[in-house]
ZAKETOR-576080 format. One record per residue: residue number from 0; residue in three letters; x, y, z of N, C-alpha, C in turn. Coordinates in Angstrom, 3 decimals. Last residue first. Layout:
// residues N
 lolum kolse      npx      npy      npz     capx     capy     capz      cpx      cpy      cpz
   NUM   ala        X        Y        Z        X        Y        Z        X        Y        Z
...
This chain:
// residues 104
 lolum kolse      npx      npy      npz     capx     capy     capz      cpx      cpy      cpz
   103   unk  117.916   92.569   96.265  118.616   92.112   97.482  118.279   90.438   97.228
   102   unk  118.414   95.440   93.727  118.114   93.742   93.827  118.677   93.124   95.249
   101   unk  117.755   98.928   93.727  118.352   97.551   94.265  118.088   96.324   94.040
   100   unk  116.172  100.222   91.386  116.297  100.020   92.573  117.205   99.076   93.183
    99   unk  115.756  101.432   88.939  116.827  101.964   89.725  117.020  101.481   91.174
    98   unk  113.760  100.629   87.960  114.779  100.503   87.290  115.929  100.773   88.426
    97   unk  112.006  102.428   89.809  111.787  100.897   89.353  113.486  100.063   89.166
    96   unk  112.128  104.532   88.318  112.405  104.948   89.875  112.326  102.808   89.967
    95   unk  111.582  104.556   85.564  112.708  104.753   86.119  112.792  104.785   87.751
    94   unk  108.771  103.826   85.732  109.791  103.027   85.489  111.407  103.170   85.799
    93   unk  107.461  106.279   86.902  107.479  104.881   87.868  109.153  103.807   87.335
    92   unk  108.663  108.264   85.523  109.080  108.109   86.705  108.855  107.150   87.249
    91   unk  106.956  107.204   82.852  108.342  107.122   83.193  109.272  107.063   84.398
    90   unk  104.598  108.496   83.705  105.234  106.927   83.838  105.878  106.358   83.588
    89   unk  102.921  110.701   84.499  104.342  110.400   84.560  104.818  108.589   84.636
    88   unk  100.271  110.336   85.147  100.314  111.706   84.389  102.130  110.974   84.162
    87   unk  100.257  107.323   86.088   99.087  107.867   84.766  100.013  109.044   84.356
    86   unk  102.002  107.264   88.327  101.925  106.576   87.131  101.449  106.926   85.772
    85   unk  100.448  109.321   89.847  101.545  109.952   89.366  102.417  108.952   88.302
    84   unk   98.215  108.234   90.319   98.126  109.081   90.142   99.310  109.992   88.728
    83   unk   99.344  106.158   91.765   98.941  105.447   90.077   98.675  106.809   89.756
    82   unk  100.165  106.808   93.979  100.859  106.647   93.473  100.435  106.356   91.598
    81   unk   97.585  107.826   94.903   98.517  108.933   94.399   99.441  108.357   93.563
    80   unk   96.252  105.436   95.679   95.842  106.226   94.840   96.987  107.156   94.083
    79   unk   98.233  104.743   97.677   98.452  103.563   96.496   97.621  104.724   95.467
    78   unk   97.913  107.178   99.680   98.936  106.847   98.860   99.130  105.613   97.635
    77   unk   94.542  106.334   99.300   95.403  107.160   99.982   96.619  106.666   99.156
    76   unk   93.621  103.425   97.251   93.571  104.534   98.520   94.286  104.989   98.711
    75   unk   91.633  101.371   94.705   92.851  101.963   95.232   92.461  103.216   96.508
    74   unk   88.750   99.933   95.666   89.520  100.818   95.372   90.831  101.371   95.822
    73   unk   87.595   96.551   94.534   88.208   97.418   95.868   89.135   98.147   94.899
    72   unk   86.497   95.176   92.522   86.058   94.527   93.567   86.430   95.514   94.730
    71   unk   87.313   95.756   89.848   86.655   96.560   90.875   85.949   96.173   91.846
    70   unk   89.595   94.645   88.603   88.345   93.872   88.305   87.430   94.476   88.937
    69   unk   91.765   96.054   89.632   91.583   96.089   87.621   90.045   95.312   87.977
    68   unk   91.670   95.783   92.416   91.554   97.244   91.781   90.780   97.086   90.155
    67   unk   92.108   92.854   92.297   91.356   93.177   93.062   90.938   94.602   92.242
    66   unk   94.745   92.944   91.475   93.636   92.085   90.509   92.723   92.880   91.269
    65   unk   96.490   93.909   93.629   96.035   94.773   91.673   94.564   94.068   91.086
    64   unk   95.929   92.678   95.494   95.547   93.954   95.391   95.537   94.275   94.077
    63   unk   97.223   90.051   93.955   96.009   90.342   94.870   95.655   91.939   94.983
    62   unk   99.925   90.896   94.175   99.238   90.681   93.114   97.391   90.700   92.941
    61   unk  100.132   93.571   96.457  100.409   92.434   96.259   99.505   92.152   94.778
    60   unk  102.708   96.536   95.665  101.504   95.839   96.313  101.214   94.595   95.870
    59   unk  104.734   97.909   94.376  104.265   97.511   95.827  103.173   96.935   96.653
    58   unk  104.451   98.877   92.404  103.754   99.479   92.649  104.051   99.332   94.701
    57   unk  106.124   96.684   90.608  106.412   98.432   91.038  105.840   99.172   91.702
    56   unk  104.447   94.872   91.442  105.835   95.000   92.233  106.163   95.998   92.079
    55   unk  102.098   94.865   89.848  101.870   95.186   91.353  103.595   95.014   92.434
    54   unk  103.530   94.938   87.461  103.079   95.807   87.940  102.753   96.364   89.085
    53   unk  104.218   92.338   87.119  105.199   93.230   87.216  104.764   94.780   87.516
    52   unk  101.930   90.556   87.657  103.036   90.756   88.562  103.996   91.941   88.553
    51   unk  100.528   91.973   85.545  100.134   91.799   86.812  101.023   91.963   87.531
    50   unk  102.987   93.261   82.705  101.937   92.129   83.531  101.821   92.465   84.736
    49   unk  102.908   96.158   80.871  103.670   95.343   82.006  102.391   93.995   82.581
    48   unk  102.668   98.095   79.251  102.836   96.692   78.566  103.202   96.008   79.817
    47   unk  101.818  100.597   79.653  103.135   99.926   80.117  103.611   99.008   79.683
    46   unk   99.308  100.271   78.914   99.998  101.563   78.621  101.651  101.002   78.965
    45   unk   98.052   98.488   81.147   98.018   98.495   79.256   99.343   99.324   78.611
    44   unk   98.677   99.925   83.460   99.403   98.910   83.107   99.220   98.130   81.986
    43   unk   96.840  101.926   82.800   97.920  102.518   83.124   99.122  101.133   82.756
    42   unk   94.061  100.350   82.885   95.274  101.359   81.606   96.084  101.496   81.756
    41   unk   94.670   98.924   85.294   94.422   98.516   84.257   95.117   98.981   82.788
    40   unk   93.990  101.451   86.765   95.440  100.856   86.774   95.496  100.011   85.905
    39   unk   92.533  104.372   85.967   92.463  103.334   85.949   93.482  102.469   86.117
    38   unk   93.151  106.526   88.867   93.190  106.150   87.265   92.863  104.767   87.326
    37   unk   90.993  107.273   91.660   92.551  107.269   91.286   91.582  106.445   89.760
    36   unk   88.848  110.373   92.176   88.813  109.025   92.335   90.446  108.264   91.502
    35   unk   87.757  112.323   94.413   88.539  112.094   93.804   88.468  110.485   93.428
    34   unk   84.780  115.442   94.707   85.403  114.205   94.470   86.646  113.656   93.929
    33   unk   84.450  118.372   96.133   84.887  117.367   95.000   85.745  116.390   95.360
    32   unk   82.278  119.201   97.764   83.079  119.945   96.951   83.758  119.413   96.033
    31   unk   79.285  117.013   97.864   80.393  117.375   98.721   81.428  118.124   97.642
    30   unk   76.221  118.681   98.799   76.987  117.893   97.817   78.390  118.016   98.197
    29   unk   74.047  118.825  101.338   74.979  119.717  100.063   75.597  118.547   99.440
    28   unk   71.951  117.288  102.564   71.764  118.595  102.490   72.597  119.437  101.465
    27   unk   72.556  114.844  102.825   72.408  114.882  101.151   71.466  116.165  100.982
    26   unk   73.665  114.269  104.967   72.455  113.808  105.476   71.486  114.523  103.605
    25   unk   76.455  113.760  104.678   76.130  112.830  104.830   74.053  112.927  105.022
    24   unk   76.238  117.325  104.105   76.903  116.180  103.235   76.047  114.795  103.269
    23   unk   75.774  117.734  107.111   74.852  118.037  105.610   75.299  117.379  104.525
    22   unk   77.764  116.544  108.173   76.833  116.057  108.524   75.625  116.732  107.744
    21   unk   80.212  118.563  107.111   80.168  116.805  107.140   79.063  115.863  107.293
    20   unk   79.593  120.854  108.309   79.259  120.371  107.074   79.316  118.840  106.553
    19   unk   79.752  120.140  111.041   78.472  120.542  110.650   78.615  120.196  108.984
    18   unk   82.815  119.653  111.138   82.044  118.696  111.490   80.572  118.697  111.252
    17   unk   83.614  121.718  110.409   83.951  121.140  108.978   82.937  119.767  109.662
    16   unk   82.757  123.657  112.166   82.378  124.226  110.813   82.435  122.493  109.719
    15   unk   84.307  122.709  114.503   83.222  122.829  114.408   82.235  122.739  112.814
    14   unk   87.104  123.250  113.287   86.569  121.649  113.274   84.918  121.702  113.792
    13   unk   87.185  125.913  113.517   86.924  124.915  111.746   86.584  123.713  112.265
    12   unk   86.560  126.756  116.132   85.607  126.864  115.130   85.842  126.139  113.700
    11   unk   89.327  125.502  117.516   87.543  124.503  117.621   86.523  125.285  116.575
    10   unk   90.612  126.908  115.635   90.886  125.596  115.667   89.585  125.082  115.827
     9   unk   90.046  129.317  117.446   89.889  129.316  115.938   89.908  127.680  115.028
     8   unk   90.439  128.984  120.257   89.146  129.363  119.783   88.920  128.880  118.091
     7   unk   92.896  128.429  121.019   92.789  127.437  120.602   91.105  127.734  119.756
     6   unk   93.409  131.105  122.518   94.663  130.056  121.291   93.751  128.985  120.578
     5   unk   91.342  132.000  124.002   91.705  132.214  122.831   92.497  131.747  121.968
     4   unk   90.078  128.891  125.672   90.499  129.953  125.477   90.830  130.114  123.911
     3   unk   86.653  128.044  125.342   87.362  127.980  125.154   88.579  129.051  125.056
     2   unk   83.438  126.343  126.861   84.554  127.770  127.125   86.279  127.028  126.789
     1   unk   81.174  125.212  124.278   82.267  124.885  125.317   83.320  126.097  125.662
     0   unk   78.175  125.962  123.617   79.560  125.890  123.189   80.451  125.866  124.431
């Protein structure tokens, strides 16, 4: 182990800790604590009645990326996840936050 001072001792032990478990994980020594995976967008944009286009514009993303997600060729990520996240449980807020935007 590398001489470390005390400020920083506790820091290198989690990233120690989280880099060992990372590598039982990957080597299918543990299972990993839990999984996330985002909603279906498909439903979500059933549920809406909204088309492709009008969906992947509230969303922000290109039409291409939605098709892509609804046919599972590629998974939503990081914030595009959250966002359908918060589509699914609240989807009103998409529409109203939608509704409310500017036209330029």
């Amino acid at each position: 182990m590398p001489v470390i001072d005390e400020k920083h001792s506790e820091t290198y032990e989690r990233y120690a800790n989280a880099l060992e478990l990372a590598q039982r994980i990957r080597s299918g020594l543990e299972k990993p604590i839990a999984s996330y995976r985002a909603p279906d967008p498909h439903e979500i944009r059933s549920h809406l009645g909204l088309s492709q286009s009008e969906f992947s514009t509230m969303l922000g993303v290109s039409l291409r990326t939605l098709q892509n997600w609804e046919q599972g060729r590629r998974l939503p990520t990081g914030p595009a996840a959250m966002l359908l996240r918060v589509a699914n449980r609240h989807p009103e807020a998409l529409l109203e936050t939608h509704q409310s935007l500017p036209i330029f």
